[in-house]
NULUM-552932 format. One line per field, with one value per residue: residue in one letter; chain; x, y, z of N, C-alpha, C, O, CB in turn. Coordinates in nm, 4 decimals. Glycine has a CB too. Layout:
! NULUM-552932
residu	(A	...)
chaine	(A	...)
n_u	(X	...)
n_v	(Y	...)
n_w	(Z	...)
ca_u	(X	...)
ca_v	(Y	...)
ca_w	(Z	...)
c_u	(X	...)
c_v	(Y	...)
c_w	(Z	...)
o_u	(X	...)
o_v	(Y	...)
o_w	(Z	...)
cb_u	(X	...)
cb_v	(Y	...)
cb_w	(Z	...)
END
This chain:
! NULUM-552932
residu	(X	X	X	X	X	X	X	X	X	X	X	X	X	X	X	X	X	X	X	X	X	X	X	X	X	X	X	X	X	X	X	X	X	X	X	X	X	X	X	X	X	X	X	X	X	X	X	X	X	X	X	X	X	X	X	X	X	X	X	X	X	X	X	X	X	X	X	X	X	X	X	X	X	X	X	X	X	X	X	X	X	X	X	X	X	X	X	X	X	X	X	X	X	X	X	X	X	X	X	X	X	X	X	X	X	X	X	X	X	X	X	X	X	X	X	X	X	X	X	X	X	X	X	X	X	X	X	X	X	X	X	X	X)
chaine	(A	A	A	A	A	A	A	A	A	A	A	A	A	A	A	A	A	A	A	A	A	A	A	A	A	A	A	A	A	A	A	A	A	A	A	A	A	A	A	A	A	A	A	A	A	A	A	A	A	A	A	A	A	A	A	A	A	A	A	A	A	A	A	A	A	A	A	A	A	A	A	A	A	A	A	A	A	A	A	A	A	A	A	A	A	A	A	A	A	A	A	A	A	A	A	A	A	A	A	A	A	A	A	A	A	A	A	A	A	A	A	A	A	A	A	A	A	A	A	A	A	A	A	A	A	A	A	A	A	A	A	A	A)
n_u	(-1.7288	-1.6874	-1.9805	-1.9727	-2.0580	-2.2022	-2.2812	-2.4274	-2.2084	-2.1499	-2.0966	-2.3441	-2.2438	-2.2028	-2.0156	-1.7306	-1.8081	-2.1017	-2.2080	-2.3459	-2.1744	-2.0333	-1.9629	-1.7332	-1.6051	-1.5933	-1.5573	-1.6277	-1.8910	-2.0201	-1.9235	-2.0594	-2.3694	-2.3579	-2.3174	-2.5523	-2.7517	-2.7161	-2.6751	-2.9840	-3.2162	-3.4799	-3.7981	-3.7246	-3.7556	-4.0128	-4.1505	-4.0495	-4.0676	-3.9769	-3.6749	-3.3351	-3.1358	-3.1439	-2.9231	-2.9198	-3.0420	-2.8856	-2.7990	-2.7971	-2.7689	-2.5575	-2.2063	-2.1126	-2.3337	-2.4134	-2.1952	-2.2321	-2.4619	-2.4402	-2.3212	-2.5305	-2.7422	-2.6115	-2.5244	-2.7477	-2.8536	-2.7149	-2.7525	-3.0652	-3.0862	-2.8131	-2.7293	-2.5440	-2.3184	-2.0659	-2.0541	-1.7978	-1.7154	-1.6962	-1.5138	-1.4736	-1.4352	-1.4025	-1.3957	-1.3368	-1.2860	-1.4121	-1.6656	-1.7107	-1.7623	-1.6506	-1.7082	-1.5861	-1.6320	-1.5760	-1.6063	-1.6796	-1.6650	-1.8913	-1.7005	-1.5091	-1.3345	-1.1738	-1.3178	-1.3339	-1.5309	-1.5871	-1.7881	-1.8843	-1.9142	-2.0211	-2.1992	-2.2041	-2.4055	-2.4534	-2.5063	-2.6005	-2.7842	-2.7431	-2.5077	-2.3763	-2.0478)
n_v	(7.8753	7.9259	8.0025	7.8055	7.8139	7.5552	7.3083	7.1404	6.9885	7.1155	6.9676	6.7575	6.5130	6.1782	6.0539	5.8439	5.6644	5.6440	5.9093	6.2396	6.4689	6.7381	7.1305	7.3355	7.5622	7.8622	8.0446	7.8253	7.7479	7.9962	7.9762	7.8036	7.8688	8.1407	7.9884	7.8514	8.0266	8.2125	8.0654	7.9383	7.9733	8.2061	8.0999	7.8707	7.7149	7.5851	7.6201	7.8237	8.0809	8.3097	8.3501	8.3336	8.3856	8.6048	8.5445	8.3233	8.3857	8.5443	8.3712	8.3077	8.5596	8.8002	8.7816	9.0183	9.1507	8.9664	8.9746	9.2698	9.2564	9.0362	9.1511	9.3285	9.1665	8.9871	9.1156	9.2543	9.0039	8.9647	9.1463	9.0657	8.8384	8.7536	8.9409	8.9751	8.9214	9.1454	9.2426	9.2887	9.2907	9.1214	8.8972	8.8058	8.5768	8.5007	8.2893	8.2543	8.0054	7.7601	7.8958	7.9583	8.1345	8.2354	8.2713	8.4558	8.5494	8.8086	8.8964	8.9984	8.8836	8.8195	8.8728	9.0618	8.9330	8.8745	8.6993	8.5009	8.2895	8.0691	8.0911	7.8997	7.7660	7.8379	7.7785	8.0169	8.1356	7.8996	7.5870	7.3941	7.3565	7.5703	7.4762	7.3730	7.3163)
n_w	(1.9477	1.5938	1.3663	1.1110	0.7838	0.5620	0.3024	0.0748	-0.2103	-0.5315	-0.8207	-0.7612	-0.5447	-0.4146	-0.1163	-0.0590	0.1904	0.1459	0.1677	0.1242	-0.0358	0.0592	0.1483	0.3450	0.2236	0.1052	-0.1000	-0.2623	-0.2265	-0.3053	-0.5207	-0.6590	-0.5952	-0.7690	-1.0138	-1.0484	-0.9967	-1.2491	-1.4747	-1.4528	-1.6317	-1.6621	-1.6329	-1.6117	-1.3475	-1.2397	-0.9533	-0.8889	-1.0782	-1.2452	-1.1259	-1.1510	-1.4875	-1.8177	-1.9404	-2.1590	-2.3616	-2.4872	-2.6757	-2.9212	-3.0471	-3.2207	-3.1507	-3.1137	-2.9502	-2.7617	-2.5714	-2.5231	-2.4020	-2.1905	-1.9749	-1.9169	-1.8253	-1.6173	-1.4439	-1.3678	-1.2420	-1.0339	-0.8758	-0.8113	-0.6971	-0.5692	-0.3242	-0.1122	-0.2958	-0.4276	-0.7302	-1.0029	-1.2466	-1.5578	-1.8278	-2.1351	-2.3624	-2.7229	-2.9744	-3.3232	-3.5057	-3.3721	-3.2764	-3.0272	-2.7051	-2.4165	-2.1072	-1.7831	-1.4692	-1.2701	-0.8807	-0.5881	-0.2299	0.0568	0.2480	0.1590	-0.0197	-0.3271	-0.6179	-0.8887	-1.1067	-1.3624	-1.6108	-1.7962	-2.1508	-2.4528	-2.7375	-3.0130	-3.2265	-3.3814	-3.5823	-3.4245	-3.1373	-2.8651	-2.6486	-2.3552	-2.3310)
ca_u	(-1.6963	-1.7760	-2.0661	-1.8988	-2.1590	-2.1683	-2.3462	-2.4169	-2.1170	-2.2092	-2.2070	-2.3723	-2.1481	-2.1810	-1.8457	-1.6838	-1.8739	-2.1947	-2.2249	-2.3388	-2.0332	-2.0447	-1.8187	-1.7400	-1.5222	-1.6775	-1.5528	-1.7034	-2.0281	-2.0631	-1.9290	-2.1874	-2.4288	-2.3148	-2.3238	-2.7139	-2.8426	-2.6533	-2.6733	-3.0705	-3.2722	-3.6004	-3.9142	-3.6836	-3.8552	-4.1579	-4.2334	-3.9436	-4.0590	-3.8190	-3.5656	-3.2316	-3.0943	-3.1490	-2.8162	-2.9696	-3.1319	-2.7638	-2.6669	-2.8696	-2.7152	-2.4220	-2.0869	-2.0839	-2.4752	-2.3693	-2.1147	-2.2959	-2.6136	-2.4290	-2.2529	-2.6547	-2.7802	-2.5227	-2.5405	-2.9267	-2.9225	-2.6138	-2.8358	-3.1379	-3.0454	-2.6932	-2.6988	-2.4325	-2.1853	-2.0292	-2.0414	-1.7252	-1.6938	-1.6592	-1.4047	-1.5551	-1.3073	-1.4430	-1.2760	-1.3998	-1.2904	-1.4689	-1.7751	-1.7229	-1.7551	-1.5785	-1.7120	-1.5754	-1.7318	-1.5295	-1.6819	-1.6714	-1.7077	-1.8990	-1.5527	-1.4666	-1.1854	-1.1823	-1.2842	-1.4006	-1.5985	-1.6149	-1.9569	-1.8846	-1.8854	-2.1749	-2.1553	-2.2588	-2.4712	-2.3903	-2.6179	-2.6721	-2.8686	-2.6714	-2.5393	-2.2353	-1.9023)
ca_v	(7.8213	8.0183	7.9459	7.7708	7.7528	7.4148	7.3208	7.0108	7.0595	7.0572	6.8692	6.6146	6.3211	6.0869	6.0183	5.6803	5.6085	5.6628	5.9953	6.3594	6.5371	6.8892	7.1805	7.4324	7.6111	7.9716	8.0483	7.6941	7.7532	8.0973	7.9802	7.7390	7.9726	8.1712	7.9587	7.7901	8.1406	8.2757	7.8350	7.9061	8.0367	8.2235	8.0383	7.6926	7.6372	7.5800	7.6446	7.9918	8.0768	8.4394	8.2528	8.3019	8.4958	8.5934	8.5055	8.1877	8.4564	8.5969	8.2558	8.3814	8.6844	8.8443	8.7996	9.1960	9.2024	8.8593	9.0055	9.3973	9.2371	8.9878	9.2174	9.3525	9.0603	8.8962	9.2196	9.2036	8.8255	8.9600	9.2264	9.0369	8.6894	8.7717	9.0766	8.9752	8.9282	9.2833	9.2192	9.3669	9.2567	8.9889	8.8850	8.7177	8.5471	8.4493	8.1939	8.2484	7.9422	7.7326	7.9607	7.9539	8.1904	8.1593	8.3928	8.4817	8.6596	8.8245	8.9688	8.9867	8.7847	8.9213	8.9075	9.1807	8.8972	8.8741	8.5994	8.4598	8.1564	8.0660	8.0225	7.8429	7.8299	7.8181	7.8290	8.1405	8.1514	7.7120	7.5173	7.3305	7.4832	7.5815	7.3765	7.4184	7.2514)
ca_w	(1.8167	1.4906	1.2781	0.9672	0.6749	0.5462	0.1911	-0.0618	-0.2645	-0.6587	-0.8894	-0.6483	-0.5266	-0.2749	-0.0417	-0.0658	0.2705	0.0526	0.2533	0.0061	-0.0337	0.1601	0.1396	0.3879	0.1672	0.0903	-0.2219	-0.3221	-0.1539	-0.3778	-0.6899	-0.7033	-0.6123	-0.8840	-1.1221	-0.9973	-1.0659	-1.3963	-1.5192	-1.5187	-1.7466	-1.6474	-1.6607	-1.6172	-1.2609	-1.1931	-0.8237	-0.8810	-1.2546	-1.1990	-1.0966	-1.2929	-1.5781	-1.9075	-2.0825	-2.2233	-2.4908	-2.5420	-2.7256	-3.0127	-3.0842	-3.2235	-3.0741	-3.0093	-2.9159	-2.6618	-2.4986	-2.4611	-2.2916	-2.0818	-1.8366	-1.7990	-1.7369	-1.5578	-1.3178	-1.2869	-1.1728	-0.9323	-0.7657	-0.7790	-0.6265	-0.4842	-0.2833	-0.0780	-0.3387	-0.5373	-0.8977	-1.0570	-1.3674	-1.6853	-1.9715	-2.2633	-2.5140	-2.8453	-3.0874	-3.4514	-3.5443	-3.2657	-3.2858	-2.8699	-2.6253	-2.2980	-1.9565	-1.7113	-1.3838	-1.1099	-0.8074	-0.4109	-0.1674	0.1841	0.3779	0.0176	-0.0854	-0.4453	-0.7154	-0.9934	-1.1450	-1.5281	-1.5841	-1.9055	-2.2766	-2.5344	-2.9203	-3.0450	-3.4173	-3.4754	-3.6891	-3.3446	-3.0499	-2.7932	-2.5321	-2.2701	-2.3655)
c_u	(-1.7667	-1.8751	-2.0166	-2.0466	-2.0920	-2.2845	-2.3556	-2.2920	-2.1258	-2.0764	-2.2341	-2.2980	-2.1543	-2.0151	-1.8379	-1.7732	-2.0335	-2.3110	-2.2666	-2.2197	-2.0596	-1.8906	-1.8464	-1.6114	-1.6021	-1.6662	-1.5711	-1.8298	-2.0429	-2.0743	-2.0481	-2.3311	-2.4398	-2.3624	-2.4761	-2.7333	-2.7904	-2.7160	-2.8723	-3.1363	-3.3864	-3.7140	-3.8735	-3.7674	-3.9763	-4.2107	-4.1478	-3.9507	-3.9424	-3.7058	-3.4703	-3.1896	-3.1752	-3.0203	-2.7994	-3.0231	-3.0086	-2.7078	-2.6849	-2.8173	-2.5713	-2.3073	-2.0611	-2.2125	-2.4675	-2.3171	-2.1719	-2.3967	-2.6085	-2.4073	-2.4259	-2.7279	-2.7162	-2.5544	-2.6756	-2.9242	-2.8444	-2.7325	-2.9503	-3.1019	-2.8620	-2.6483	-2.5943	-2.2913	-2.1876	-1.9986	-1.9222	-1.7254	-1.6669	-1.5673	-1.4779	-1.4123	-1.3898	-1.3668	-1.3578	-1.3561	-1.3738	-1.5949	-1.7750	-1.6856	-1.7276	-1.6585	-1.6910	-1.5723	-1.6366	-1.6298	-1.6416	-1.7103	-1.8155	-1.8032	-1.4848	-1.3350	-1.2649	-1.2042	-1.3351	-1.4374	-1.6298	-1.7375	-1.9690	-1.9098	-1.9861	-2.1384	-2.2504	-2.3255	-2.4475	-2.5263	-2.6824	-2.7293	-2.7755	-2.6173	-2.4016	-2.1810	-1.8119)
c_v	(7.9042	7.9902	7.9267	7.7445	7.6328	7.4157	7.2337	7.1074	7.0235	7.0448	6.7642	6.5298	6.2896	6.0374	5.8799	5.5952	5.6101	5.8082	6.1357	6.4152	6.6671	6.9531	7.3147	7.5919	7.7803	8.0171	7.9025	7.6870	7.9033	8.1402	7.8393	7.8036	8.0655	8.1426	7.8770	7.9266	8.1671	8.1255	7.8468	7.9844	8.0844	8.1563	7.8642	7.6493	7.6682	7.6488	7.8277	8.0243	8.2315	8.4169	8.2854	8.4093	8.5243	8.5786	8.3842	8.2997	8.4777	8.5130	8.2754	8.4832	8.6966	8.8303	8.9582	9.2030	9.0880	8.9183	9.1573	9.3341	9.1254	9.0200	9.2403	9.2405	8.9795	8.9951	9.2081	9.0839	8.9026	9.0247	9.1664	8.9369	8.6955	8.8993	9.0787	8.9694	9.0745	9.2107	9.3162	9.4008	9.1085	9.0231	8.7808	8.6666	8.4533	8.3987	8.1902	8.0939	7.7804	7.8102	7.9733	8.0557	8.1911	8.2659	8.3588	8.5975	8.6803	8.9473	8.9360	8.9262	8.8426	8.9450	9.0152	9.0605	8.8615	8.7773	8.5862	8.3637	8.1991	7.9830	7.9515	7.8292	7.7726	7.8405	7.8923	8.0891	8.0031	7.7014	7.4266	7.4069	7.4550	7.5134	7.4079	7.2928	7.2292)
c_w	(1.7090	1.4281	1.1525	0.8785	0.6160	0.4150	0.1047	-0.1788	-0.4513	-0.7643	-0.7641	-0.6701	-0.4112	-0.2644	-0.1124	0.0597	0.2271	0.0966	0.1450	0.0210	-0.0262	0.1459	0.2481	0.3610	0.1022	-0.0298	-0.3371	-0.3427	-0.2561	-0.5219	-0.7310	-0.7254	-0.7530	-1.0251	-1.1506	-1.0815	-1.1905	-1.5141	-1.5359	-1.5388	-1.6711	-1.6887	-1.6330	-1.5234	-1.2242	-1.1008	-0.7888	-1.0328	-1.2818	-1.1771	-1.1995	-1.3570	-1.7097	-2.0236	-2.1739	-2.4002	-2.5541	-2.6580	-2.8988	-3.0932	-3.1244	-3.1296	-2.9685	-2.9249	-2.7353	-2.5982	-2.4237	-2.3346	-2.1798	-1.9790	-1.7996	-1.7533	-1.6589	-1.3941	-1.2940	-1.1884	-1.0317	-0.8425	-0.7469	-0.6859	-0.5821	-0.4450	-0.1979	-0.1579	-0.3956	-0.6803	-0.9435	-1.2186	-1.4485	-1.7912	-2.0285	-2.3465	-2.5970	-2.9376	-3.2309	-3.5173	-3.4593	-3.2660	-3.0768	-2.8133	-2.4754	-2.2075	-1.8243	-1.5998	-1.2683	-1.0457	-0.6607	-0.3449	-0.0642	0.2437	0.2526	0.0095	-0.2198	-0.5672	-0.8169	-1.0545	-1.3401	-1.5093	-1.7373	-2.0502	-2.3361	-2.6823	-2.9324	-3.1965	-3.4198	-3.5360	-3.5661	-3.2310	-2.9260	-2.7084	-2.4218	-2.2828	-2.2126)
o_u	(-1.8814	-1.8542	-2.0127	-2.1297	-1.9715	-2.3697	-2.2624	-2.2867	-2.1072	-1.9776	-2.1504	-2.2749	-2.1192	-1.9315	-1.9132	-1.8066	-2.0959	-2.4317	-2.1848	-2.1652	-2.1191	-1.7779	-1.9485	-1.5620	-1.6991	-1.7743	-1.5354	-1.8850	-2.1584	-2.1331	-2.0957	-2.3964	-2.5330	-2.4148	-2.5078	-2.7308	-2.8691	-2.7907	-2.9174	-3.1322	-3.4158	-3.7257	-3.9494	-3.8522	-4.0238	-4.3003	-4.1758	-3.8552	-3.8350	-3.6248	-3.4992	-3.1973	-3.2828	-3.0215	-2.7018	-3.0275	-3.0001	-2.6109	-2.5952	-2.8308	-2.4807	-2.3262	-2.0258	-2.1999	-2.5067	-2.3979	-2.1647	-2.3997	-2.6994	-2.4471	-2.4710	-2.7700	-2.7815	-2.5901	-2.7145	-2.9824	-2.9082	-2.7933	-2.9848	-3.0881	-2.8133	-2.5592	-2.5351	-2.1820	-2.2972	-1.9112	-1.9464	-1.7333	-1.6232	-1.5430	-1.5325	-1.3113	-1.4382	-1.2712	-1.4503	-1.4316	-1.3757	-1.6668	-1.8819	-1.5751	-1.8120	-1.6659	-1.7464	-1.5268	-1.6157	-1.6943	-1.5685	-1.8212	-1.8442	-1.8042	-1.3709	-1.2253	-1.3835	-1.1012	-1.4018	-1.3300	-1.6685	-1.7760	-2.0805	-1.9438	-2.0419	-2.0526	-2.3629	-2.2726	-2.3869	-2.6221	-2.7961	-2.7184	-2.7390	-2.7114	-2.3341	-2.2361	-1.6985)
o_v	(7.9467	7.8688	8.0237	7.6606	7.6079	7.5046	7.2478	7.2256	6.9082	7.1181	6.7086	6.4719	6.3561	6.0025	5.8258	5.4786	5.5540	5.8193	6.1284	6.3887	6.7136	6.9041	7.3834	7.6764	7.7490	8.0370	7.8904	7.6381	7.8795	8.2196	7.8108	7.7998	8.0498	8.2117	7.8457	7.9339	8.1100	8.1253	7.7727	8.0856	7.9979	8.1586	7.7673	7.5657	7.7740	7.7301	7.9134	7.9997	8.2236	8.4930	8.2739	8.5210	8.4647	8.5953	8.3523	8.2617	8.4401	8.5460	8.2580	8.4781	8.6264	8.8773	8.9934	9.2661	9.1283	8.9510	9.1732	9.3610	9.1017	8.9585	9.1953	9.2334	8.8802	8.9574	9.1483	9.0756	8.9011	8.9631	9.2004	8.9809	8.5829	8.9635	9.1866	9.0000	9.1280	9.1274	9.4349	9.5058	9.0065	9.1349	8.6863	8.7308	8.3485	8.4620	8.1092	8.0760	7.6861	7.7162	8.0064	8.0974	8.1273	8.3721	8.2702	8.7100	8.5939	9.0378	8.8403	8.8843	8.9535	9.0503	9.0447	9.1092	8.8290	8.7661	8.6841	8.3089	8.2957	7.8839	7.9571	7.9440	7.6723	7.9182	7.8654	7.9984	7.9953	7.7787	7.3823	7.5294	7.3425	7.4529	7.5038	7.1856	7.1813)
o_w	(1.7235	1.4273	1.0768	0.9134	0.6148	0.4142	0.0255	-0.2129	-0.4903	-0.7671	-0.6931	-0.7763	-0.3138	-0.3478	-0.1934	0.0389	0.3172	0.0753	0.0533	0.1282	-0.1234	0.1375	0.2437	0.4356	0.0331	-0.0853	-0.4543	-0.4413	-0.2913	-0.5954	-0.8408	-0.8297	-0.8319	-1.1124	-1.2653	-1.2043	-1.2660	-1.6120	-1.6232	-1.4689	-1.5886	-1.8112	-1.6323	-1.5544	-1.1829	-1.1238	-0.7050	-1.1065	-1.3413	-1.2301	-1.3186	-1.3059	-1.7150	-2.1456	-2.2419	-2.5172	-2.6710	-2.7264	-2.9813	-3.2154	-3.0795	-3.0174	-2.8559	-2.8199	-2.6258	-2.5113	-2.3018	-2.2145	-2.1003	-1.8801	-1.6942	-1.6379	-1.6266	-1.2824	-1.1937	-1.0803	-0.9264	-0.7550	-0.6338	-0.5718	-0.5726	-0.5006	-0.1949	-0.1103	-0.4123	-0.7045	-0.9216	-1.2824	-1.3954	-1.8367	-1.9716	-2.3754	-2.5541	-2.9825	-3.2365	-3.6129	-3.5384	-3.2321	-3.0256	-2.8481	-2.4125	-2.2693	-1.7591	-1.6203	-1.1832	-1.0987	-0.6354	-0.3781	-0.1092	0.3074	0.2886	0.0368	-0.2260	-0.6336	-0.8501	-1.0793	-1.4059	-1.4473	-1.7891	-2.0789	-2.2916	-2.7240	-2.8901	-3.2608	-3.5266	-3.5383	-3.5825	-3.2359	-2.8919	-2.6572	-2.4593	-2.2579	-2.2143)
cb_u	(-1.7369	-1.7221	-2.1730	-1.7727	-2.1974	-2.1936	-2.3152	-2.6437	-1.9716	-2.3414	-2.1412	-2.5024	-1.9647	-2.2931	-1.8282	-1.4860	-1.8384	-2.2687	-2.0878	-2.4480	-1.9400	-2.0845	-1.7602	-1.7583	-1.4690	-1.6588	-1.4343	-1.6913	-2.0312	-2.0146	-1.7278	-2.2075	-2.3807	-2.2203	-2.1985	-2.7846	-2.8504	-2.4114	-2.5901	-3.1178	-3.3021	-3.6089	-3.9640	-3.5163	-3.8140	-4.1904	-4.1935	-3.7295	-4.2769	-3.8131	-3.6077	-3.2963	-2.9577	-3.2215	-2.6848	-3.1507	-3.2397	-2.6625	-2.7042	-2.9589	-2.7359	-2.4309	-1.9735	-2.0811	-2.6370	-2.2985	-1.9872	-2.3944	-2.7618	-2.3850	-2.1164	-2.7690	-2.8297	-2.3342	-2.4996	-3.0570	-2.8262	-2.4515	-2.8685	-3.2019	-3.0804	-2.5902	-2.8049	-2.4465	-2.1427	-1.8635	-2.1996	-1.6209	-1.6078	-1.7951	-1.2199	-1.6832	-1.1216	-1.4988	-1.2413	-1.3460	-1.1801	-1.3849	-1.9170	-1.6553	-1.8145	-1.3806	-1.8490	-1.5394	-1.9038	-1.3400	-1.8225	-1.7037	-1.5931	-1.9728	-1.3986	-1.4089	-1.0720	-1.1089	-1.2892	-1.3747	-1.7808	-1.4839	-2.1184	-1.9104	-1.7505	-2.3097	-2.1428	-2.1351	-2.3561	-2.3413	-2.5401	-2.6043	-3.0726	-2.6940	-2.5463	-2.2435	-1.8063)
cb_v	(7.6717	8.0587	8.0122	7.6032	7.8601	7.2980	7.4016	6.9772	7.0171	7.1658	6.7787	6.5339	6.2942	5.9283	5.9995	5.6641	5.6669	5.5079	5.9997	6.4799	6.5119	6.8508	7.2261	7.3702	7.4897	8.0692	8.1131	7.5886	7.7628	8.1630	7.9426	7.6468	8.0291	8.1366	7.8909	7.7664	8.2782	8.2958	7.6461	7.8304	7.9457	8.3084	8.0854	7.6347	7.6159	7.4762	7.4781	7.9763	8.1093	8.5148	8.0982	8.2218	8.4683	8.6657	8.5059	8.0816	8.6109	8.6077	8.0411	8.4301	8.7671	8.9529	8.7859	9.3855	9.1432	8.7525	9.0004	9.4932	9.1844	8.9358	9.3969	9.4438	8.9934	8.8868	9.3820	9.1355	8.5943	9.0455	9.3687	9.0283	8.5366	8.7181	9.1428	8.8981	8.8083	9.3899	9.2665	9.3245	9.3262	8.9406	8.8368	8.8416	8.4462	8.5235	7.9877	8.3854	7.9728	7.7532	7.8576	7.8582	8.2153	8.1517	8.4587	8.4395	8.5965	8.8781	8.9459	9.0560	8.7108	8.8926	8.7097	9.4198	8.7489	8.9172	8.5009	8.4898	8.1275	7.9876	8.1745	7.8023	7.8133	7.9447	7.7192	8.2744	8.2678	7.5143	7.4065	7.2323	7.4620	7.6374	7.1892	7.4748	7.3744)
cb_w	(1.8070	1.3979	1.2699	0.9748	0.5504	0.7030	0.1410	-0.1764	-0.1787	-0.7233	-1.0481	-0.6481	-0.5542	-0.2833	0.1743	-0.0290	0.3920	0.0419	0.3535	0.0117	-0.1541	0.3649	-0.0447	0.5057	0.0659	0.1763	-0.2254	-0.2514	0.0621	-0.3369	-0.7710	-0.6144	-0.5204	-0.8743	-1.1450	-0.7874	-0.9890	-1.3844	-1.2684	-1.4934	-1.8793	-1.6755	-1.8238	-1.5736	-1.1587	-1.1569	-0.6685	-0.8214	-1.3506	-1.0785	-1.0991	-1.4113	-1.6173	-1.9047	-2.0419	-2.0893	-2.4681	-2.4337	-2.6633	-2.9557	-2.9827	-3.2355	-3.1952	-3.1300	-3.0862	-2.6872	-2.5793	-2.5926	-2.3886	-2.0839	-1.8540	-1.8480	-1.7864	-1.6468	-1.3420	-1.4197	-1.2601	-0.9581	-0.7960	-0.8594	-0.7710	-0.5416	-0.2240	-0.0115	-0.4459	-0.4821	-0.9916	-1.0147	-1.3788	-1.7789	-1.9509	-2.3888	-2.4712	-2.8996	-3.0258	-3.5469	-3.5856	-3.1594	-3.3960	-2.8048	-2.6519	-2.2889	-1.9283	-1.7376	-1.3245	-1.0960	-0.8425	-0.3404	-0.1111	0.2821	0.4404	0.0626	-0.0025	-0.4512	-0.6837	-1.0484	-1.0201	-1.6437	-1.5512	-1.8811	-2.3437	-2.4850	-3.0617	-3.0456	-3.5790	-3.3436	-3.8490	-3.3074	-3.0125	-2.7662	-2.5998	-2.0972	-2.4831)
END
């Protein structure tokens, strides 16, 4: 029998039998991943203060300056904390009227099939402090 990875499947939910809800779905299990590391900020944990990205700083910045320094940090976190996946690339879409920034990250799997996870949207420059929509 093969070894299926198996994984708390996020956002946490308990079954209907009041069981955690698990996924052995691989492109489930990576876009969570994914989005754990990119989703936190350096210094957030405690007992892993390295841990994470820096595109929490990006939210700050220019639309053009956001979008330049996400691909490097988006690629840092990749090679640091996901050496099994290939980082390809991101698409950004910016709405000037919305002040929102959308990203999205494709990259490789280990079996090389192909995907991508939206790691979600942040208001750029607002009068409020950032937050994901």
């Amino acid at each position: 029998m093969a070894n299926i990875e198996q994984a708390i499947s996020l956002p946490f939910t308990l079954g209907i039998n009041g069981s955690i809800v698990t996924t052995t779905d691989q492109r489930k299990l990576w876009a969570d991943r994914v989005l754990s590391v990119i989703g936190t900020a350096l210094g957030e944990r405690v007992q892993r203060y390295y841990f994470g990205s820096k595109i929490h700083f990006d939210n700050f910045d220019s639309v053009t300056g956001a979008e330049e320094s996400l691909y490097k940090h988006i690629s840092e976190a990749f090679s640091d904390y996901l050496p099994l996946l290939n980082f390809s690339d991101l698409q950004t879409s910016y709405s000037k009227d919305t002040g929102v920034l959308e990203v999205t990250v494709f990259y490789s799997l280990p079996d090389d099939t192909t995907t991508e996870t939206k790691i979600g949207t942040v208001l750029i420059n607002g009068t409020q402090p950032p937050k994901e929509i």
